[in-house]
Backbone bond lengths (Angstrom), bond angles and torsions (degrees), N, CA, C in turn:
res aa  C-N    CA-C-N  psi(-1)  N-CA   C-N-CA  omega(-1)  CA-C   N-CA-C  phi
1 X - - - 1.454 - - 1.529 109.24 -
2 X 1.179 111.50 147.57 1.808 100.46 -171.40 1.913 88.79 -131.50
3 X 1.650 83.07 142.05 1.316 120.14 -159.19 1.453 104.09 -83.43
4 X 1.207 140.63 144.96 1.810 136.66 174.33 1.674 86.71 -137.36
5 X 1.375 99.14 122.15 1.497 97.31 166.87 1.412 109.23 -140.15
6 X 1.464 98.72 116.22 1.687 121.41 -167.39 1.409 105.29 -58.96
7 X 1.640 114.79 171.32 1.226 101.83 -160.39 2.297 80.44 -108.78
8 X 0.705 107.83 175.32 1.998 127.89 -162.24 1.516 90.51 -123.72
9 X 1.499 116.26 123.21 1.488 136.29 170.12 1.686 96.95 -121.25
10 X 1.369 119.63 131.68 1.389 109.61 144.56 1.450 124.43 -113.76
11 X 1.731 108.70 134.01 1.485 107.51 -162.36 1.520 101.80 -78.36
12 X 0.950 108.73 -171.83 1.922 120.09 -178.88 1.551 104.83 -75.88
13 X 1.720 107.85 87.63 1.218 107.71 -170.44 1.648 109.28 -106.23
14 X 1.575 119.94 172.61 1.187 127.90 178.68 1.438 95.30 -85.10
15 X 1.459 122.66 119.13 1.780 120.32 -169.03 1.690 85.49 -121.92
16 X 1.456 111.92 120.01 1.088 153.46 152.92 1.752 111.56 -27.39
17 X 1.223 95.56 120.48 1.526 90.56 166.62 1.721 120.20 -68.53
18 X 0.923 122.55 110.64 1.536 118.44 -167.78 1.924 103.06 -130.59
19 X 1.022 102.42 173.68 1.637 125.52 -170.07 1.673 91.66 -98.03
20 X 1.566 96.47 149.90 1.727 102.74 -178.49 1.760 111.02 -56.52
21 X 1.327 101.56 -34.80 1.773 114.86 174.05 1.292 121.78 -40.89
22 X 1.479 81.47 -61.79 1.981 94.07 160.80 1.687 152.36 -65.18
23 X 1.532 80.39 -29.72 1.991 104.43 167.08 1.708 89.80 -80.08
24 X 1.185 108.74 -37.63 1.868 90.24 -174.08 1.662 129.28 -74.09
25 X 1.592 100.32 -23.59 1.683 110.89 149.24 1.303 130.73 -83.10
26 X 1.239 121.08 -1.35 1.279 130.23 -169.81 1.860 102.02 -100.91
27 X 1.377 103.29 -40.09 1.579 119.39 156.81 1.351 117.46 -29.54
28 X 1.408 95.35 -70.90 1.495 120.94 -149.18 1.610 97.80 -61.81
29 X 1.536 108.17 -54.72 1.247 111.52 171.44 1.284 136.81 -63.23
30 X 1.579 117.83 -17.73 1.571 114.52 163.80 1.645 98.92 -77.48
31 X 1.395 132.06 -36.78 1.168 90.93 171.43 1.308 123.02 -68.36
32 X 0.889 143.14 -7.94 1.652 133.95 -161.71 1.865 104.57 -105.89
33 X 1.730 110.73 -5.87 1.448 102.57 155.35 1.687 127.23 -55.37
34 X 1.021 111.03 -27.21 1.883 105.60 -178.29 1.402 98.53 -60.54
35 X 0.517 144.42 -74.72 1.616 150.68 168.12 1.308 128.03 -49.39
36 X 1.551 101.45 101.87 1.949 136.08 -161.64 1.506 92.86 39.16
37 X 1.355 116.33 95.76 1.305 127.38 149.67 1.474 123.57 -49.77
38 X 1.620 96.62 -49.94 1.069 127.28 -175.65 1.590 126.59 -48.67
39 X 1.169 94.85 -19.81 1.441 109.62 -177.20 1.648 121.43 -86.36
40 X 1.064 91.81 -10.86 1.957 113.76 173.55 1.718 111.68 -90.70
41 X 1.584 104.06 118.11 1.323 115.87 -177.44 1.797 122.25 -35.29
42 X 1.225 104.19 130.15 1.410 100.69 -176.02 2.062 100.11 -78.34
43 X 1.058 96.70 165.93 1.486 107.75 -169.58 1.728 96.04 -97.42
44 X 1.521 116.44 -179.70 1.279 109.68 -170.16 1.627 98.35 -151.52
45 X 1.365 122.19 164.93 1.785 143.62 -177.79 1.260 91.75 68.85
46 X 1.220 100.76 -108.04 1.964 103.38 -161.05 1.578 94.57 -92.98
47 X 1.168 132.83 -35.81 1.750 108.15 173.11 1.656 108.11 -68.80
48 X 0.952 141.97 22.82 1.225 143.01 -159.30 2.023 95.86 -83.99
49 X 1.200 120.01 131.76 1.442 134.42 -149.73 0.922 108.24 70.80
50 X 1.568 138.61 17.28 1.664 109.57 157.90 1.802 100.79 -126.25
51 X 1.740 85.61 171.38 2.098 93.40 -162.74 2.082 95.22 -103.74
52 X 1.288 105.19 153.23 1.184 112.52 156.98 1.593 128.86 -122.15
53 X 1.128 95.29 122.40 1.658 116.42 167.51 1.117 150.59 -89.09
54 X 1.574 125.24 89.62 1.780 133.84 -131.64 1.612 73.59 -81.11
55 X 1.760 104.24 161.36 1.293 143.34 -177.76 1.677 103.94 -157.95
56 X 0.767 129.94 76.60 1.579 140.39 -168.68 1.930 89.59 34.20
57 X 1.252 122.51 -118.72 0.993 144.98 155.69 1.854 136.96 -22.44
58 X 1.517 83.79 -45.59 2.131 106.81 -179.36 1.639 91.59 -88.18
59 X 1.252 91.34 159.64 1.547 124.53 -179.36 1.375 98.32 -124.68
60 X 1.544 113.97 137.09 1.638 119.14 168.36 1.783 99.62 -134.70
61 X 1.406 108.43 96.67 1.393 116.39 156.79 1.417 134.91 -56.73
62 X 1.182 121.65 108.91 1.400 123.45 -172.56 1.661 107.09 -114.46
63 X 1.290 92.14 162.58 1.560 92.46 170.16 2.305 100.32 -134.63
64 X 0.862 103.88 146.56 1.278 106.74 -165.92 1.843 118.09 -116.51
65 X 1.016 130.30 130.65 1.664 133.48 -129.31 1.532 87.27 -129.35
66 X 1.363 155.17 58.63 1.017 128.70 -178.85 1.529 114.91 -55.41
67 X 0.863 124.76 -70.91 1.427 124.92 -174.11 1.645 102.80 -42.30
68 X 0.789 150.55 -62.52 1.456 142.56 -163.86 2.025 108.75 -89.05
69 X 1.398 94.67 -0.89 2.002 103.50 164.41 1.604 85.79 54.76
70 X 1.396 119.17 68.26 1.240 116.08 168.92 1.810 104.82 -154.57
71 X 1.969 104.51 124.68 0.864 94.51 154.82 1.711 124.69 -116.16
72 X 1.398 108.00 178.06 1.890 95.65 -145.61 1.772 72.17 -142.51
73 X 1.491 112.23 133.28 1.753 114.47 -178.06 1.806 72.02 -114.96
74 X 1.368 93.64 134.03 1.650 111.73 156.36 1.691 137.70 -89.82
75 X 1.922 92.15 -30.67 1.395 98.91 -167.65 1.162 91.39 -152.99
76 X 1.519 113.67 147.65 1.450 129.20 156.12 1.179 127.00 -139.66
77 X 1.339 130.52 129.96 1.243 117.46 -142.33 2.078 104.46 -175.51
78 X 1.001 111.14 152.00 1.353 108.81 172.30 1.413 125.77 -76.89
79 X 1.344 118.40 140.05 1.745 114.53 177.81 1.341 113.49 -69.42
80 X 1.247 110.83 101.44 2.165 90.26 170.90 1.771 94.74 -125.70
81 X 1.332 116.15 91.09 1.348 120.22 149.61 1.273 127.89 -9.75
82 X 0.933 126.90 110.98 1.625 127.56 -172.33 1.542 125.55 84.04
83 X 1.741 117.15 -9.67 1.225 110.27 -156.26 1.490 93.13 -115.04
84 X 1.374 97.80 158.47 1.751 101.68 -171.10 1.273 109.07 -73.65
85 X 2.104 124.54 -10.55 1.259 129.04 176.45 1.294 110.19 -78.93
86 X 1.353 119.01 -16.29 1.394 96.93 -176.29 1.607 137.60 -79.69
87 X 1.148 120.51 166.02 1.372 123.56 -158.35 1.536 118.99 -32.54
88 X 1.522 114.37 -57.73 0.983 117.07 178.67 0.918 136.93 -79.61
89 X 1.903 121.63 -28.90 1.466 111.18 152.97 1.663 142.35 -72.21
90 X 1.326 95.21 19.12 1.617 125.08 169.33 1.039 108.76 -95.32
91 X 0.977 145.27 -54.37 1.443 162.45 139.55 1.452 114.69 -13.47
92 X 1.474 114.55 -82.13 1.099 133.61 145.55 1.969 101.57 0.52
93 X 1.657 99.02 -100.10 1.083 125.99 172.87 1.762 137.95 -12.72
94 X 1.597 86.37 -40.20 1.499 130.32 -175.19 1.278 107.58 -85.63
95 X 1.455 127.08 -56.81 1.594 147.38 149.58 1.511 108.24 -27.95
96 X 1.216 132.38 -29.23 1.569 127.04 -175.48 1.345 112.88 -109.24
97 X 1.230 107.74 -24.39 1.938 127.01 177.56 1.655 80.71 -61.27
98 X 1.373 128.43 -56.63 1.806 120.22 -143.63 1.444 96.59 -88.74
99 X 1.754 118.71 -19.61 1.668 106.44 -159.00 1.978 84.48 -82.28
100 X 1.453 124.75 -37.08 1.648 97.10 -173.05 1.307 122.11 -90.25
């Protein structure tokens, strides 16, 4: 089976205050995005084209480039369900600041 492993950009993201524990899984796992991106849940409504990537707790938003073999992490950030801090409604949030 032959392997394609995209090359990993990170854009100018809001980086999370986190514990060394956590930058060290959060690591581990951007490297291991080049390899089947694809396999990470696509997001849905207005994040809809971008993938999410569990880290116990952290969220790493990507967006995925086939044609140009590029993946690009946008956001990283903690999950808090319901709270206006969490990853995605920052994101979210962030997404409407750039569209006006």
């Amino acid at each position: 089976m032959l392997e394609v492993r995209l090359s990993i950009h990170v854009r100018d993201v809001d980086l999370p205050a986190l514990n060394q524990a956590e930058w060290q899984r959060v690591r581990k796992k951007m490297a291991e995005l080049g390899i089947q991106p694809d396999r990470h849940p696509m997001l849905r409504d207005e994040l809809a084209g971008y993938r999410s990537v569990r880290c116990g707790q952290i969220r790493i938003v990507l967006v995925v480039d086939d044609e140009h073999c590029t993946v690009t992490i946008v956001a990283v950030g903690r999950r808090r369900a319901g709270n206006r801090r969490d990853v995605y409604a920052e994101f979210s949030r962030r997404l409407e600041r750039e569209r006006l």
